[in-house]
N, C-alpha and C positions, 0 to 999 in steps of 0.2 A: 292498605298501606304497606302491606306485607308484600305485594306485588310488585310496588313501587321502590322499596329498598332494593329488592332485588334485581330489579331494572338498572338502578342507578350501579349499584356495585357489577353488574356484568358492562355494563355502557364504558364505566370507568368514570359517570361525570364528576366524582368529588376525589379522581385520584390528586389533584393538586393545590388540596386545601391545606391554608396557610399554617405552618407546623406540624405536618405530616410530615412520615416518615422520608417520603419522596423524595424530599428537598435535600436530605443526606446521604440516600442511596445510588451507591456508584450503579446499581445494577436497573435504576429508572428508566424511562423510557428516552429520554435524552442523553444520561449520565453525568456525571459530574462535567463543571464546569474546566476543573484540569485534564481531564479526559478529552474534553473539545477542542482546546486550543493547542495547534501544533507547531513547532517552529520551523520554517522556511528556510533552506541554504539556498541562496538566489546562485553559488556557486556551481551551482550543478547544471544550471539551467546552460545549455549550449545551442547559442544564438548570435549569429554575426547579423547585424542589421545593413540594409539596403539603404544607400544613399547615394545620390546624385554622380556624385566623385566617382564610383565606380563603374557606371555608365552599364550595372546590369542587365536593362530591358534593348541595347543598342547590341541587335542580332544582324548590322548591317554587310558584316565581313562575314558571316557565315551562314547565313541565308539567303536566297532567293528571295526577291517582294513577293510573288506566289505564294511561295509557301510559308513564306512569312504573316502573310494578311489570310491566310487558311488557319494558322492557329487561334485557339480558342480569344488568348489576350491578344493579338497577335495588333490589332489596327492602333490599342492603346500605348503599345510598345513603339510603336512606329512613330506614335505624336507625341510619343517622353523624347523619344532619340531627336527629331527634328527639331525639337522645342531646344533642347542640347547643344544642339550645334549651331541654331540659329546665333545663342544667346555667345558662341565661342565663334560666333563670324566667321564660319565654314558656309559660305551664302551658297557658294555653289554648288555644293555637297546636297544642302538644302532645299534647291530647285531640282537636281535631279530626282533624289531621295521621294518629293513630293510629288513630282507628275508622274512617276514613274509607279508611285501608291493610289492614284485616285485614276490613272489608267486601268490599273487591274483592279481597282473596284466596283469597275463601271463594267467593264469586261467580263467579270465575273456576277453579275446582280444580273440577267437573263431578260435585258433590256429595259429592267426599272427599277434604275439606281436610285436610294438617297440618299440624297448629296449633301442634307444635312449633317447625315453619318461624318461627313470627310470635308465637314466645312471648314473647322480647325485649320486642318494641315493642307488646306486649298489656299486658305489664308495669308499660313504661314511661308508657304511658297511664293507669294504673290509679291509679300514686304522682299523678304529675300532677292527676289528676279529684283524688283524696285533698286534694291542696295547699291544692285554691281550692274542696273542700266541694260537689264536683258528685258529689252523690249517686249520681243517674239511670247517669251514666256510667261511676261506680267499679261498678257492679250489674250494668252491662253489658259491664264486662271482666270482672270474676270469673267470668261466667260463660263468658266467654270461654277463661279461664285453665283451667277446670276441667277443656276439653276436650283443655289440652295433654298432662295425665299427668303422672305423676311419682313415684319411688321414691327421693327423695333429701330429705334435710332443708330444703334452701331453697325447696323448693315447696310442703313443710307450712305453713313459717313464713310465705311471703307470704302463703297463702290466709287464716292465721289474723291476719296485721295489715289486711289490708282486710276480713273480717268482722264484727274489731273497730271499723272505721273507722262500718262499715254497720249497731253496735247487734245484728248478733248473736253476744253476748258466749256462748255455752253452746258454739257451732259453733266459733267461734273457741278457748275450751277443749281440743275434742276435735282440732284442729288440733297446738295448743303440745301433747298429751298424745304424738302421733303423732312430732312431732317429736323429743320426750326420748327416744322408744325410739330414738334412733339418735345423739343425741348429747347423755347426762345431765348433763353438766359445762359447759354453758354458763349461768354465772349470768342472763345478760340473759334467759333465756326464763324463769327459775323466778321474777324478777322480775315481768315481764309478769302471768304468772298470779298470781301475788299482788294486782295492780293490779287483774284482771278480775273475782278474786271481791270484792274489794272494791266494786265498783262491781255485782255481782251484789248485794249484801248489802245495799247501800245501796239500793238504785231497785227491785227487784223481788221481796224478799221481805218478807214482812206479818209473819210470826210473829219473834218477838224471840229467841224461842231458837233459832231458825234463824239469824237474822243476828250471832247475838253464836258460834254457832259457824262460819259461815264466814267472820267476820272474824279467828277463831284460827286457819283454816285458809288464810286471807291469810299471815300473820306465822310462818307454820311457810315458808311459800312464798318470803316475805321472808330469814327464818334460814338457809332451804338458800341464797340466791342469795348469802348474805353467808357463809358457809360457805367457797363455792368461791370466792370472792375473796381470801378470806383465805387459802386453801390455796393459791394459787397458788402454783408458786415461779417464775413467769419474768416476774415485776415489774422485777428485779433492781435498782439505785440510781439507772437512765437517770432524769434529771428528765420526760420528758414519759412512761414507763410510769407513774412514782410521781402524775402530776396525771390520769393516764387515770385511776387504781385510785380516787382521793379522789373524781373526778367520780362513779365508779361507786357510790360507799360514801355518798357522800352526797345522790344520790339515792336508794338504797335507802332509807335512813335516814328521807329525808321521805316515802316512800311507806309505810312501817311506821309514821310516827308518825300518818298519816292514818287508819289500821286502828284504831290506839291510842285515837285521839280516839273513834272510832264506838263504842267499848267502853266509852267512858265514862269510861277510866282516867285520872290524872293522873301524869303523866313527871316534875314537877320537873328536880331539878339534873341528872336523866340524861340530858338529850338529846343533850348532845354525845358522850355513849360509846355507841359500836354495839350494845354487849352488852346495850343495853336490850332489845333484838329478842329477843337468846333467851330471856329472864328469861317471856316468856309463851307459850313451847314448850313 
C-alpha cells in the first residue's frame, strides 16, 4: 500500500483534489486564473484587408500572361481579374485577357492540358465574345469548352446557349434535350426550346405544313414551361418571388404569342390570360 502512495504522489494523480492547496497556488501547474487571462490591444494589430475595390490579384498592366500563369497563385489571379472586369463590362478586355490565358495553358501543359483547370475563364470569355457579337471568338471557346467535359447540367446548358448564340439552333436542341434528362422541371429550358423551334420554323423550313407543325410544337414547349411555373409551390407571398414569377409568365406569354402570330391565329381579348397557351395543345 506503501508502494502505492508513492506511485500516486510521484504520478501526481491526486495533485487536484478538491481543496488542495493547488486551487490557490499561483505557482500550480496551470497557475492562477488571473495569470491566464490576457488583455488584447487589437490596436497593434497592422492589417489592411484585401477587397475587391482594390483590384489586388489584377497583375494585368504589369505582367506578361507567361509569367503571370507561372506564378504559384498566378491562374486564380487571372479568374479574380476576369471575373472584375466582366462584371465592369470591359467585354473586350475580357476576350482578350482570356484566350490569351488558356492559349498559354495549353502551350505550356507539354501536350495534355486540363481544361478543366481553365474551364471557368474559357467560360467567361465565351459570355463576354457573346456580349459584343464576336463571333470568331465565341467559336473558339466552344470549342475550347468541349474539351473540358462534363456530366452535369450546366455544361449541357452552356454549350447549348452559345450554339444558339453561333446560329446552330438543331445542336443547340440536342444540348437543352440532354439537359432535361437530368433536370425536367426547369421551366426556363422548356422555354428556350420553344423559342429555338420557333425560329427553326420561321428561317429554315420551306414546307408550310412543316412550319405550322413545329410552331404547335413551340407552344406545347411554351404550355410545359408555363405548367411548371404554375405548379410551383415555393413562390410563396415574398413580393420579389411574386414579380420574379410575373417576369417569367410574362415573358413566356410574349414568346407564345410570337408562335401564335406565325400560325396565323388571331388572340383577341385573350392576351392578357395565359391559358391562351394551352387552348392550342
Amino acid at each position: 500500500m506503501a508502494d502505492t502512495d508513492n506511485i500516486d504522489d510521484i504520478h501526481g494523480f491526486f495533485q487536484f483534489a478538491a481543496g488542495s492547496d493547488s486551487d490557490s497556488d499561483d505557482n500550480s501547474l496551470f497557475g492562477a486564473t488571473r495569470d491566464r487571462s490576457q488583455k488584447f490591444d487589437a490596436a497593434h494589430i497592422n492589417y489592411t484587408p484585401k477587397i475587391d475595390e482594390d483590384a489586388w490579384f489584377d497583375h494585368s498592366d504589369t505582367l506578361t500572361v507567361d509569367s503571370w500563369l507561372s506564378q504559384h497563385f498566378g491562374l486564380d489571379e487571372i479568374t479574380f481579374t476576369v471575373q472584375r472586369l466582366y462584371f465592369k463590362r470591359s467585354y473586350a478586355r475580357v476576350v482578350d485577357l482570356c484566350k490569351q490565358t488558356v492559349s498559354e495553358f495549353i502551350s505550356t501543359s507539354r501536350g495534355n492540358p486540363r481544361m478543366a483547370n481553365v474551364r471557368e475563364i474559357i467560360e467567361i470569355g465565351a459570355r463576354a465574345a457573346m456580349q459584343i457579337d464576336d463571333v470568331d471568338s465565341t467559336s473558339v471557346f466552344y470549342e475550347w469548352y468541349l474539351k473540358c467535359g462534363g456530366m452535369y447540367p450546366g455544361y449541357n446548358r452552356f454549350l447549348a446557349e452559345v450554339l444558339t448564340k453561333l446560329g446552330r439552333h438543331e445542336q443547340a436542341l440536342e444540348q437543352y434535350i440532354e439537359y432535361l434528362k437530368q433536370r425536367r422541371q426547369d421551366a426556363a429550358i422548356w422555354e428556350f426550346i420553344g423559342t429555338i423551334i420557333v425560329t427553326i420554323g420561321q428561317n429554315t423550313v420551306d414546307n408550310a405544313n412543316a412550319r405550322e407543325a413545329l410552331q404547335r410544337l413551340a407552344l406545347a414547349s411554351f404550355y410545359r414551361s408555363h405548367s411548371i411555373i404554375e405548379g410551383c409551390k415555393n413562390w410563396k407571398d415574398m413580393d420579389f418571388a411574386l414579380r420574379r414569377k410575373q417576369i417569367q409568365c410574362d415573358n413566356l406569354l410574349q414568346s407564345a404569342l410570337k408562335a401564335m402570330e406565325l400560325l396565323g391565329d388571331v388572340v383577341g381579348v385573350m392576351l392578357g390570360n395565359h391559358r391562351v397557351i394551352a387552348s392550342y395543345c
